[in-house]
ZAMARGU-4260 file (C-alpha; in steps of 0.2 Angstrom, whole numbers, plus 5000, padded with zeros to 4 digits):
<rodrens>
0) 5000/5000/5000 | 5006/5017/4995 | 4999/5034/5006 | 4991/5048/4998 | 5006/5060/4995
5) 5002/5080/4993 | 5017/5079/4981 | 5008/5069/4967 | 5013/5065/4954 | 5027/5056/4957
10) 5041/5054/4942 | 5054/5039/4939 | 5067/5039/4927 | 5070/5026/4914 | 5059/5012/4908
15) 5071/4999/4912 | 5086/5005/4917 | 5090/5024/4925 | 5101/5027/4911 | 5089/5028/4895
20) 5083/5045/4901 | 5064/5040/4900 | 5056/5051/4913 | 5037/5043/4917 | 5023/5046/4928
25) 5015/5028/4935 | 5001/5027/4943 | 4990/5012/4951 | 4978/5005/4935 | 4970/4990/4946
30) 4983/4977/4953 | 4995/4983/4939 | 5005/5001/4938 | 5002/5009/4920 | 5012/5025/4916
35) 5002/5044/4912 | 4997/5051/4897 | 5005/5070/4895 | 4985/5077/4898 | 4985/5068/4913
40) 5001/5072/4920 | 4994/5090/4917 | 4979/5088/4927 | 4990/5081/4940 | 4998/5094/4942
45) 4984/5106/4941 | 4977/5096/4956 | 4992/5100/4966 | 4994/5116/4962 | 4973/5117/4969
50) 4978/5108/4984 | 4992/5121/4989 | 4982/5134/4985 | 4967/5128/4998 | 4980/5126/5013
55) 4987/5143/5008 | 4968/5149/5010 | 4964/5137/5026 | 4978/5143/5036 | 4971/5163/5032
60) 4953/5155/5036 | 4960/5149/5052 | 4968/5166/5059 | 4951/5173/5054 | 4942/5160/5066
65) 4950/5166/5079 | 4948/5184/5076 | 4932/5181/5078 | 4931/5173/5094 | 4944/5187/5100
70) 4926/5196/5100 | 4919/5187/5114 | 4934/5188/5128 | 4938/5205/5138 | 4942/5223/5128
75) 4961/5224/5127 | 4968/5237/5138 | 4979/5252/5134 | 4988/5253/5150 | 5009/5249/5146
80) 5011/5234/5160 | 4996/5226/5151 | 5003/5229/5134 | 5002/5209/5125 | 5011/5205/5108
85) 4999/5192/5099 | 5007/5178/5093 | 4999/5166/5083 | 5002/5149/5077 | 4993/5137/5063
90) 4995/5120/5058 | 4985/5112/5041 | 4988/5094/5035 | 4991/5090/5019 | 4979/5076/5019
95) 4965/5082/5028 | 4957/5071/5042 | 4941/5068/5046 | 4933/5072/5062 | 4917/5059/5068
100) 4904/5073/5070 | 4888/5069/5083 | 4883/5074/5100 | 4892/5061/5111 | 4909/5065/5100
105) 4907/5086/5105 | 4905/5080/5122 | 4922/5070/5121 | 4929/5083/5111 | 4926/5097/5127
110) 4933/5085/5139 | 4947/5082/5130 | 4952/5103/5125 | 4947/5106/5144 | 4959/5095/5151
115) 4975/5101/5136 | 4987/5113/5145 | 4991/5127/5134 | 5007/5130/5142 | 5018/5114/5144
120) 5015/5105/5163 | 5006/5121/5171 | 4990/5116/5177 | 4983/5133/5178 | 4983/5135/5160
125) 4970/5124/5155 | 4953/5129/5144 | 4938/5136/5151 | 4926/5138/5138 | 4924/5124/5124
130) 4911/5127/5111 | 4903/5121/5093 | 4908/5133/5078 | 4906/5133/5059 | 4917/5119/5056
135) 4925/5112/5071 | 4923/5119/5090 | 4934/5135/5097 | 4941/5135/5117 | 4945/5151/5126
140) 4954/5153/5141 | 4942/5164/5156 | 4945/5184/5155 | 4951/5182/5171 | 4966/5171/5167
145) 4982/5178/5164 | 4986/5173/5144 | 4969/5173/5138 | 4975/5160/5124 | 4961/5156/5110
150) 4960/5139/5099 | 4951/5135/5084 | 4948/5116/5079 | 4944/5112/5063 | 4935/5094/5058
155) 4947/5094/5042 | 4961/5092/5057 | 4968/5110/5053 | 4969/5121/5070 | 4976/5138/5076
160) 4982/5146/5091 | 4983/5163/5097 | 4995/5166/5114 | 4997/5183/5122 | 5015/5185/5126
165) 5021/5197/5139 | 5033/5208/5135 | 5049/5213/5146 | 5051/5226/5156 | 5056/5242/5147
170) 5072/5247/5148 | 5080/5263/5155 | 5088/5274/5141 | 5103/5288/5148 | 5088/5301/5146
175) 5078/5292/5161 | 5066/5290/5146 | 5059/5273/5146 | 5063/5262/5130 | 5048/5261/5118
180) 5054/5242/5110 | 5044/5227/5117 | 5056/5216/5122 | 5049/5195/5121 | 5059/5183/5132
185) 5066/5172/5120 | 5063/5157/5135 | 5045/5160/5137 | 5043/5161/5116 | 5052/5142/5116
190) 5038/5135/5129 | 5025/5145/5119 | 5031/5136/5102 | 5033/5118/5111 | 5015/5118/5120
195) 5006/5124/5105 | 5015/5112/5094 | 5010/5097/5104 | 4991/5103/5106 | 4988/5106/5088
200) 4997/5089/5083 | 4986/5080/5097 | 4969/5087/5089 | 4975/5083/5069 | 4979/5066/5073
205) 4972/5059/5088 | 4953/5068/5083 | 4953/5070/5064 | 4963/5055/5059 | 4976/5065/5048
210) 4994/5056/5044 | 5008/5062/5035 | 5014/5080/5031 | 5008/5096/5038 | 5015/5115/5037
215) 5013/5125/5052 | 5014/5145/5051 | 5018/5156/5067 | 5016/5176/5065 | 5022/5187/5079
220) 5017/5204/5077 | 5014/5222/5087 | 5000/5224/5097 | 4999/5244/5093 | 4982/5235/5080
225) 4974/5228/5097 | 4977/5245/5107 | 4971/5260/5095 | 4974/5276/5104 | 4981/5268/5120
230) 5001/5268/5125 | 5002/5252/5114 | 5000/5261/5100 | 5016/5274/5103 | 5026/5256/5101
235) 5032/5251/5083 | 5047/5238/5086 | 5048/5222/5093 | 5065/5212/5100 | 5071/5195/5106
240) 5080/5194/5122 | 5092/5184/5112 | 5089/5193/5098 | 5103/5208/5092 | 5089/5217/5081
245) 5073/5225/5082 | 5057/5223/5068 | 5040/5226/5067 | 5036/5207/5066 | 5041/5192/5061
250) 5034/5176/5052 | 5037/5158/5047 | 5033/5143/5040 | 5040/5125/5040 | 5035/5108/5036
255) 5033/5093/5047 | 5024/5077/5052 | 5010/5079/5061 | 5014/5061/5068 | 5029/5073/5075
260) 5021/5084/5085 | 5006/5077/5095 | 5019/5065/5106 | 5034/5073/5117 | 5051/5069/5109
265) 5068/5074/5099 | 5055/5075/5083 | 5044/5089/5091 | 5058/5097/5100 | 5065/5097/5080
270) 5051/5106/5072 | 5053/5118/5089 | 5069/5122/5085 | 5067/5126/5064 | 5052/5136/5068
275) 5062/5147/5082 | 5077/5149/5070 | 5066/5155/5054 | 5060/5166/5067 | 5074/5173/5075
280) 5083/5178/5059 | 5070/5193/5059 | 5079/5199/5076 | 5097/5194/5071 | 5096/5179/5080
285) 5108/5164/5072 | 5101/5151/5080 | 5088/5147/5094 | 5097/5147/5112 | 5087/5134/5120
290) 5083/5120/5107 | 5095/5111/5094 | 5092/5105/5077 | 5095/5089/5083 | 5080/5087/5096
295) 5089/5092/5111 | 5085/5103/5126 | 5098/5116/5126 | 5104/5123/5145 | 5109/5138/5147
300) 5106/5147/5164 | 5117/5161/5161 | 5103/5168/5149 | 5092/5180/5156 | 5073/5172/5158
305) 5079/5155/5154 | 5066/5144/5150 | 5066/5133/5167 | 5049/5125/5164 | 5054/5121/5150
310) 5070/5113/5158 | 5060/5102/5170 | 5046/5097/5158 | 5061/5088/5149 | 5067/5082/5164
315) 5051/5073/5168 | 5048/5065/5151 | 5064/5061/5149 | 5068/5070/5134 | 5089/5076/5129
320) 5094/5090/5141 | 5110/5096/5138 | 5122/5111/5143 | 5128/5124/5132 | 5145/5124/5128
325) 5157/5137/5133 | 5161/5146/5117
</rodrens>
């Protein structure tokens, strides 16, 4: 048996052999393989170029989602120590999934999203409000709490999430003049990054069913759109601790296994760690501080806000924790 595969159709060279140059298209014909006709190879192609196209819009669909549900939480406030920088985070299959729809399955589906911590081990950080939308079913977290995150879950096995992050204390200039860049701790963006990852892989594959490929998108922006008028607005640049330059914003996507990312492990820790560097490049930022390429924990306590739950989360599920190297 052969998967689905969003990169159809699939070429082989030579007939026979490699080296008689013949470039073909198979494709299944009944127990046999029979090679494409040139219309059909066009077609094929055509149909990919479709499929792209629609996880290009779904991805735009799912930040619109959760606009929407932005309506029903508490007004942003103006007030600089209440300041958030919104950061958002998208995952869509390639092959979409398919999520069993019916009255018992919602009810399974809000115990599950009320019980997904939204921010690694922290118990506090679980979902308060679960409910039924268009195409799938949207969580909030209470106006009360602290981060406010909102989800979107999509039957298709696509899903967003929105985190706002807390910026660092502004900085003193030499006028006494406090610093107008928001500063984002390059530790509490890693734990941000790693519990999203995991609660959007958990609800494409463990709900809708979807195997194989994904791409996920993250867009960190300025919150001077949320605060119109307020001191938010006077802010136009944003930083990484670990970052040497400041921007306006910063996007990126990469593509993965959604099989990758609903399970702890070197292969999440991986897609962590691409996404963070594609990221950090906005801010002059080489590489990420706190995560390797090759799925490992980096230590580094001599960082300023270190991620340490991030630390003793890999600690406890006995994931790689190294130290940094002197350099």
């Amino acid at each position: 048996m052969v998967a689905p595969s969003p990169r159809a159709p699939h070429a082989v060279l030579g007939l026979n052999d490699p080296r008689d140059g013949c470039l073909r298209f198979p494709v299944r014909s009944g127990s046999r393989v029979r090679f494409m006709s040139p219309a059909e190879v066009e077609t094929a192609l055509l149909d990919r170029q479709t499929r792209r196209a629609q996880r290009e819009r779904r991805h735009g669909q799912l930040l619109e989602a959760i606009a929407e549900q932005q309506s029903f939480g508490a007004a942003p406030v103006a007030q600089s120590w209440a300041v958030k920088v919104p950061l958002s985070i998208t995952l869509v299959p390639h092959m979409p999934g398919s999520l069993p729809w019916d009255r018992t399955a919602v009810e399974r589906y809000r115990q599950q999203v009320r019980a997904e911590m939204t921010l690694l081990s922290k118990r506090h950080t679980t979902f308060d409000e679960v409910e039924p939308i268009a195409d799938g079913f949207a969580a909030r977290q209470g106006s009360g709490t602290t981060r406010q995150v909102i989800a979107v879950f999509a039957e298709d096995g696509s899903a967003g999430m929105e985190y706002p992050l807390s910026p660092e204390p502004p900085r003193r200039q030499h006028s006494g003049q406090a610093d107008e860049v928001l500063r984002i701790g390059t530790g509490q963006l890693t734990e941000v990054v790693v519990s999203a990852l995991g609660v959007l892989g958990r609800h494409a594959t463990d709900r809708a069913g979807a195997t194989g490929g994904c791409t996920v998108r993250l867009a960190l922006r300025g919150p001077w759109a949320h605060y119109p008028g307020g001191t938010g607005a006077g802010v136009r640049s944003l930083a990484l601790t670990s970052g040497s330059r400041q921007a306006a914003g910063a996007t990126a996507e990469i593509g993965t296994f959604v099989e990758d990312l609903g399970e702890p492990g070197p292969a999440l820790i991986k897609a962590t760690d691409l996404l963070l560097t594609r990221v950090g490049r906005r801010f002059g930022q080489v590489e990420s501080p706190y995560t390797a390429s090759d799925g490992t924990v980096i230590r580094d306590e001599r960082t300023p806000h270190f991620p340490g739950e991030l630390y003793r989360w890999a600690e406890q599920l006995g994931l790689p924790v190294q130290a940094r190297s002197p350099r």
